[in-house]
N, C-alpha and C positions, 0 to 999 in steps of 0.2 A: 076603563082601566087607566089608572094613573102613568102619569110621566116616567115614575121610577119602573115598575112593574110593564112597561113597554120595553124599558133599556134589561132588564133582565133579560124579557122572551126571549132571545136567541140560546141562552143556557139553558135556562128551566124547560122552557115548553116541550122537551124532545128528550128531556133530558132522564138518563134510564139508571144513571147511578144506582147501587142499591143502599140503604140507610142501614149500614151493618153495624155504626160502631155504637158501642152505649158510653153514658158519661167515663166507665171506668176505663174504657178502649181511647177514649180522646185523652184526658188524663194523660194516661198511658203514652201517649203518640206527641203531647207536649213535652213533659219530663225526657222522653227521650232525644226527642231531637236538640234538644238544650244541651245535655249534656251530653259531649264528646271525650275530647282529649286536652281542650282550654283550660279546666280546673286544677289540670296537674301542673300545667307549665305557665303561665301567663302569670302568674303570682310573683318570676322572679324580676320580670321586666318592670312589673309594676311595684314592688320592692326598691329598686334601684331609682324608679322614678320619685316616688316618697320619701323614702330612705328614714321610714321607722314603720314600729309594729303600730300606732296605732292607725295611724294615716293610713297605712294600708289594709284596715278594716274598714276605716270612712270612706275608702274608695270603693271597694265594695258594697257596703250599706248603699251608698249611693247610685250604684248600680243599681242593686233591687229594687232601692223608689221607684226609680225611672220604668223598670222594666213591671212590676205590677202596677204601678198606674200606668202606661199603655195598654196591659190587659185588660184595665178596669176601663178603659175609654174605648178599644177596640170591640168591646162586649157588646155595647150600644150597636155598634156599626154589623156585627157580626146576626144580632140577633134582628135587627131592621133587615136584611139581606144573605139570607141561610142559603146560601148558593157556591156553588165551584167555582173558586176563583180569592178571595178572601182581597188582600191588600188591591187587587189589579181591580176587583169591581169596586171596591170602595174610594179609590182612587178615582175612578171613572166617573163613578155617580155624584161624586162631592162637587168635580172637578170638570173634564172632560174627555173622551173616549184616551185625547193624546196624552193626558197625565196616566191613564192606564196601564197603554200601550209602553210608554217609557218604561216603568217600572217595572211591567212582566220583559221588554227586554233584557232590562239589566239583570234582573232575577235568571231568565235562560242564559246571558251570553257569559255570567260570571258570580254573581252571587250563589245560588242554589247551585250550578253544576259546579262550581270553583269550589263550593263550600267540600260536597261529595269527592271531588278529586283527593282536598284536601287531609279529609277525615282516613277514607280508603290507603291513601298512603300514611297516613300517621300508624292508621291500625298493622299496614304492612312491615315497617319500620319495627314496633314493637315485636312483632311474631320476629321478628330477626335478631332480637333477643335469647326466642328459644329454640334457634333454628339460624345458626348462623350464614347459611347458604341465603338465606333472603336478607337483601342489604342493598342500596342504591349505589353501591361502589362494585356490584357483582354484574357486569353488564353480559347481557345475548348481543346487544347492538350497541356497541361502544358509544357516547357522544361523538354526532353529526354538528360540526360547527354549520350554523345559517348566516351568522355575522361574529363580530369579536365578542360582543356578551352572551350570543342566544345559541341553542344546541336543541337535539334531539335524541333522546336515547332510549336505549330498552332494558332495565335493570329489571332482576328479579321481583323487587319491592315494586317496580311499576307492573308487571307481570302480574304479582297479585293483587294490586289495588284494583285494576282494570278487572281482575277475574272476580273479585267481590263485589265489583259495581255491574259484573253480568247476573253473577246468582243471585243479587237480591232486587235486578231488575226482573227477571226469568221468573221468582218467586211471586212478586207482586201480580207479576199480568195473568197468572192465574188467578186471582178472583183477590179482595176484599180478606178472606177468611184468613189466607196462608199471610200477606203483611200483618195483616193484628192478631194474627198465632204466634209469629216472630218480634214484634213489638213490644207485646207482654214480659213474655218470657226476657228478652233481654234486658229490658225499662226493671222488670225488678229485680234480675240478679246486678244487675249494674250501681242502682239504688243502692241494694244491700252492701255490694262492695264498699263503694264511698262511704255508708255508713258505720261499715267494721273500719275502713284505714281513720273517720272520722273517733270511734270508739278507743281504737287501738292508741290514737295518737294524743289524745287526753287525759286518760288513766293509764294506759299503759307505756307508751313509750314516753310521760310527762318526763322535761330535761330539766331539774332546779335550776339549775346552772342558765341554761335558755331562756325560760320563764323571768327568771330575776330579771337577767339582760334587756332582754324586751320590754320588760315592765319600768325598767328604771331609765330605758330611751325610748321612750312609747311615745311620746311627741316634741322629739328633736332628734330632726334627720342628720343622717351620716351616710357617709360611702353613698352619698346621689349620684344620678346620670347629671351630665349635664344638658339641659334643655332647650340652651339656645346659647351666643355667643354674651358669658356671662351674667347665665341665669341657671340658676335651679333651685331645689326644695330646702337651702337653708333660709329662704327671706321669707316672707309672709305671701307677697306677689310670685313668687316661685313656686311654691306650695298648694298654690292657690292655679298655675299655669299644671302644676305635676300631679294635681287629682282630678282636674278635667284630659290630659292625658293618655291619663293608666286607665282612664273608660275605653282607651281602642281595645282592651285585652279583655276587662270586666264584661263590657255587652256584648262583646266577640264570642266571649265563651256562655254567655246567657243568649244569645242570639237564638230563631228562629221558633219561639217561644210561641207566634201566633202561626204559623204554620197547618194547623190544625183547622182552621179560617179556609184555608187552599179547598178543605176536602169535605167543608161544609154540608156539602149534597148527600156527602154519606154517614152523617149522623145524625142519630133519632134523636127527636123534638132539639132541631139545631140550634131555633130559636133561643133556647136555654144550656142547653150541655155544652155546644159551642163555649158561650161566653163564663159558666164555671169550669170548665175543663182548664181555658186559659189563666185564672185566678188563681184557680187550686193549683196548678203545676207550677207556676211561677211562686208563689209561696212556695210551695217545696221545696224547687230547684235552688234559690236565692237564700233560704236557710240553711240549705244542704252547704251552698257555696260558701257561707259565712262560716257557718261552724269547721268548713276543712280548713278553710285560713287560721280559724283557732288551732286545729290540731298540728299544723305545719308550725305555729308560733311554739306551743307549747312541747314542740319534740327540737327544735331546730334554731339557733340564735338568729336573729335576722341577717346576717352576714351571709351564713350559710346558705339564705334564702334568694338572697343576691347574686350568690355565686353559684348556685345549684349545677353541676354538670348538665351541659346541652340544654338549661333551664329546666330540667327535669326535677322539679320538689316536690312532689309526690314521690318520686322513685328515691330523692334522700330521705325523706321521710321514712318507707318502710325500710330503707338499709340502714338509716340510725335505730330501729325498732327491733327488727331481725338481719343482724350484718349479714349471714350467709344469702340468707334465700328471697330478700326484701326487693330487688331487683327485678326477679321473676314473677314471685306476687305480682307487680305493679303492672308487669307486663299483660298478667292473665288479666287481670283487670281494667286494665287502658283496650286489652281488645275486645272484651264485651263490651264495654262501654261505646266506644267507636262502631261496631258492629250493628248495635241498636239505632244508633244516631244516623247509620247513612241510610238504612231502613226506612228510618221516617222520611230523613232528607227525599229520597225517589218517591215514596207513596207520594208523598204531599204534593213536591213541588210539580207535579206529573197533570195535576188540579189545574194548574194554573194555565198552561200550557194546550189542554183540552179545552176550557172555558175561551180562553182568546180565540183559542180556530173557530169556535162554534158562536164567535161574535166578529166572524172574518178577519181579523187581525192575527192572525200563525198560519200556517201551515195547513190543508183543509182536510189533511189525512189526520194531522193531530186531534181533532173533535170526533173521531170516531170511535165506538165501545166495541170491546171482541164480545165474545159469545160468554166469557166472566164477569159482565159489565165492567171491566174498569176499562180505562184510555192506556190500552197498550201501546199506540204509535206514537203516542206522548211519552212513554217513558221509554220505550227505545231510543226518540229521536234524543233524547233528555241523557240515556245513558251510554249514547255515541259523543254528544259533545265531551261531557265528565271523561267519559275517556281518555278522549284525544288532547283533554285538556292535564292529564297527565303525562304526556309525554313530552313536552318541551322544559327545556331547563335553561337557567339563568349562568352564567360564566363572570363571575370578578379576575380579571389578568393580575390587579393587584396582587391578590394573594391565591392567587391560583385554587378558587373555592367556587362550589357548585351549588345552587339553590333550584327552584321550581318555580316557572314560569306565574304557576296561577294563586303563591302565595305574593307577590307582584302586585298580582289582579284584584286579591281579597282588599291588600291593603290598603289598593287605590280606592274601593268602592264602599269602607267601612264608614266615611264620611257619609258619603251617596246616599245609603240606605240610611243613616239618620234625619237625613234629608226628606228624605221618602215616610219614614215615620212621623215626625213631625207634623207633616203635609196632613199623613192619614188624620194624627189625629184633630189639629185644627181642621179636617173635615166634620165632624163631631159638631164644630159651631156652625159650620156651613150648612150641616144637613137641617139642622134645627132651624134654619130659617130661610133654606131652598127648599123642604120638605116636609111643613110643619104638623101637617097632618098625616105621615105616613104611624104605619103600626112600629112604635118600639117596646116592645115586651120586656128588654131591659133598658134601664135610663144609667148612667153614667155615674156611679157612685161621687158623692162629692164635688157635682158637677156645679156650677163653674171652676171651682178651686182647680179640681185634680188635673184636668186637661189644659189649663192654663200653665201648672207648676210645670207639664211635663216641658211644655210648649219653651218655655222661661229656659227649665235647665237646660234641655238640651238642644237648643238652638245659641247659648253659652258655651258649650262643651264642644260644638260645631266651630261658633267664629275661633277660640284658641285652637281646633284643631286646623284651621284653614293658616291663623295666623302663625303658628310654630311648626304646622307638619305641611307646608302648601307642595313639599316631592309627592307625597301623598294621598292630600286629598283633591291639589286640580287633575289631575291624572282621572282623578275619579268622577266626574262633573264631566270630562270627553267623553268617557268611552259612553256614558248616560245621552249625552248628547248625540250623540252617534247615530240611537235610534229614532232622530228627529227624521233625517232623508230617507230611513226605510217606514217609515208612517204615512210621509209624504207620497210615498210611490204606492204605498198598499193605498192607499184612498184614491188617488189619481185615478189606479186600474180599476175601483171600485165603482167610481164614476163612468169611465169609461163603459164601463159592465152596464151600467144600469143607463146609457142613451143609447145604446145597442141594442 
C-alpha cells in the first residue's frame, strides 16, 4: 500500500457513506451552493470600485478565469483522492496533516458556518419583504450590549434564519435522498429564475437611454470609491488596484464552487463526476453571472448601479422592469435562491468535519454515521455553531448603526481562503512530484499553463488585497492561525494516547 492510500485509511477504510449522487445530482450541488444572494448585490460595490460598465464586466470575466481554472486544477486532485473531505485531504496530502487541520478549522469556525449564518439571514431579511413582522429591528430579545461595539440579540430575522439552518439540518440527517430531493429542485427553480430576470432584463426591460450611457463610458470611470489615500479607478494604477478589489465580491459570490469535493465519498465513479460536476457548474454559474451583469447594464445606467438602494440591483432591476411588483419578485427569488445554497452549504461542509474526526483531528462523535449513513453529529455540531453564529451583532456609536458579527468574520477570512486555494492548487505541482506514480484518472487540463496562471493571478489579487485592505485581510491570517495551539494539543494528547 502506498504512502498516499495509508494517509487516506482512516476515512476510507470504515467508511459507509453511501455513493447516491450521479453527475447531474453533483452538478446540481455545485450550481447551487455558488449561487446565493451575491449576484444580486455585490455588483454595486464593485461598480463604485471600477466606476464603468465595462471594467465591471472585466472584473467578472476575471472572476470566472480564476474560478474555472481552479476547477480544472482541483479535478486532478479530486479525482487522485474521491474521498470525504475535498480541500482538508488535499491540503494534507500535498502538504502536511497541520496544513489540513488549519483549513478544516477555518472552514468550521467561520467560513462554511459563517457563510450559512450569512445566507440564512439574507434569505430571512428578504421574506421580510413579504411579511413584514420578519425584520432585524423586530426584537424577542432586544440587543445585550457585551462591549461598546458588540451585542447579542434575538430578532425575528435571526429566529428564522436559525429555524432554516434546523429544518435543513433535520432534513439532510435523514439520509442522502431528502438533501438531493431539495437540491435539485431548488438548483433549478433558482437557475430558471436568474435566467427569466437574465431574459427579462435584455429584451425586455432594455433601457436606450442606459445602454447608450454605458456604452459611451464603458471604459472611463466615474463616481469611483476611493481606494486608498489618493487613489482610485481614474489612473491606470487605480484601475489596475480597483479590479483586483472588486474580486472580494466576485469570488465571494462564485465561492464554494468545489464544495462538492467535501462529499466525494458519495458520488458514483467520483473519480470523474467529481471533477466534471465542478467544470460544468462553474461554467454555468460564471456565465450565468456575466450575462446578469449584462442585463443590470442594459436595464439600469451605471450610476444607478452604484447607488442601488441597500445595494440591492437585482431588486432595481426588476422595479425598473415592473415598478409595482418588481420588489416582490426579487424577493421570491433571492429566497429560493438562498434556500438551495445553504442546503448545500450543511450537506457538504458536514464532509469535512466527519473526515477530520475519523483522521482524529475533530471531535470523535463527529466521524460517526446514523442509521441513514450520513454524519449527523457533524451537521448538528456544524448547525449549532452557524447558529450561534447568528446571534451576535456588531454596534457603530458613530452612527448609531447595527451589523452582524459573522459578516466581520467572512471579511476577515475572504483573503484566508484564497490563501488556502492557491496552496491547494500549487499542490497539483507538489503531488506530481511527491507522488508521481499515484493513479490520476484526470490530468489538469492545460497543465502547466492553467495552474500557474491561477497560482500568478491570484496570489496578485491577494498581495493588493493585504496591501489596500490589511483591516481585513490580517484579521484573517489570526483567527487561521489560531488553529495552530489547538493542533498542537490535539497531537500532544495523541501522543500521549499512544505511550499509554
Amino acid at each position: 500500500m502506498n504512502e498516499l492510500a495509508l494517509a487516506q485509511s482512516p476515512t476510507e477504510k470504515s467508511e459507509e457513506l453511501a455513493r447516491g449522487l450521479g453527475l447531474f445530482d453533483s452538478t446540481m450541488f455545485v450550481v447551487g451552493a455558488m449561487i446565493g444572494s451575491g449576484i444580486f448585490i455585490v455588483p454595486a460595490e464593485m461598480a463604485r470600485n471600477v466606476g464603468s460598465a465595462g471594467w465591471l464586466l472585466v472584473a467578472w470575466g476575471l472572476a470566472g478565469l480564476l474560478t474555472i481554472a481552479g476547477a480544472l486544477c482541483y479535478g486532478e486532485l479530486s479525482a487522485m483522492m474521491p474521498h470525504a473531505g475535498g480541500m482538508y485531504l488535499y491540503l494534507r496530502e500535498a502538504y502536511s496533516p497541520l496544513w489540513g487541520f488549519l483549513y478544516g478549522w477555518t472552514l468550521f469556525s467561520v467560513i462554511e458556518t459563517g457563510t450559512i449564518a450569512a445566507v440564512s439571514l439574507a434569505f430571512a431579511r428578504f421574506s421580510g419583504v413579504l411579511w413584514p413582522a420578519i425584520s432585524e429591528d423586530r426584537y424577542l430579545i432586544p440587543p445585550v450590549h457585551l462591549s461598546t461595539h458588540y451585542a447579542v440579540s434575538l430578532s425575528t430575522a435571526q429566529v428564522l434564519a436559525i429555524a432554516v439552518i434546523v429544518l435543513l439540518t433535520f432534513g439532510n440527517s435523514l439520509g442522502l435522498s431528502y438533501g438531493r430531493l431539495i437540491q435539485n429542485v431548488f438548483t433549478i427553480a433558482k437557475t430558471t429564475a436568474l435566467g427569466g430576470l437574465i431574459v427579462l432584463g435584455i429584451f425586455h426591460g432594455r433601457n436606450a437611454a442606459a445602454v447608450s450611457t454605458n456604452l459611451a463610458t464603458a471604459w472611463h470611470p466615474t463616481g469611483v470609491s476611493l481606494l486608498s489615500k489618493g487613489l482610485d479607478a481614474t489612473t491606470m494604477f487605480g484601475l489596475f488596484v480597483a479590479v483586483c478589489l472588486s474580486q472580494t465580491g466576485s469570488l465571494f459570490s462564485a465561492d464554494s464552487w468545489h464544495n462538492i469535493a467535501f462529499a466525494a465519498a458519495e458520488v458514483k465513479r467520483a473519480e470523474r463526476n467529481v471533477t466534471l460536476a465542478m467544470v460544468f457548474g462553474t461554467v454555468i454559474v460564471m456565465t450565468v453571472y456575466l450575462l446578469a451583469n449584462v442585463a443590470y447594464l442594459a436595464t439600469l445606467p451605471l450610476e444607478a448601479i452604484q447607488h442601488a438602494p441597500a445595494d440591492r440591483v437585482g431588486t432595481a432591476t426588476l422595479r425598473a422592469i415592473f415598478p409595482g411588483a418588481g420588489t416582490n419578485i426579487m424577493a421570491v427569488a433571492i429566497m429560493i435562491s438562498t434556500f438551495g445554497c445553504i442546503n448545500a452549504l450543511i450537506l457538504t461542509g458536514a464532509r469535512v468535519y466527519y473526515a477530520m474526526a475519523r483522521q482524529k483531528l475533530f471531535f470523535k462523535f463527529a466521524g460517526t454515521l446514523n442509521a441513514a449513513k450520513v454524519p449527523a453529529f457533524s451537521l448538528m455540531l456544524q448547525a449549532l455553531w452557524a447558529s450561534l453564529l447568528v446571534l451576535p451583532r456588531t454596534y457603530d456609536p458613530s452612527t448609531q448603526s447595527w451589523g452582524n458579527l459573522y459578516s466581520n468574520l467572512l471579511d476577515y477570512v475572504i483573503s484566508a481562503a484564497l490563501i488556502f486555494y492557491v496552496l491547494t492548487v500549487a499542490g497539483v505541482f507538489r503531488l506530481r512530484i511527491k507522488r508521481p506514480d499515484a493513479a490520476r484518472p484526470y490530468r489538469t487540463l492545460g497543465y502547466p499553463l492553467v495552474p500557474a496562471l491561477y497560482i500568478v493571478l491570484a496570489s496578485i489579487i491577494l498581495l493588493v488585497l493585504f496591501l489596500y485592505r490589511p483591516s481585513t485581510t490580517w484579521p484573517g491570517l489570526l483567527i487561521v492561525l489560531l488553529g495552530l495551539p489547538i493542533y498542537l494539543v490535539i497531537r500532544r494528547e495523541q501522543a500521549q494516547s499512544l505511550e499509554s
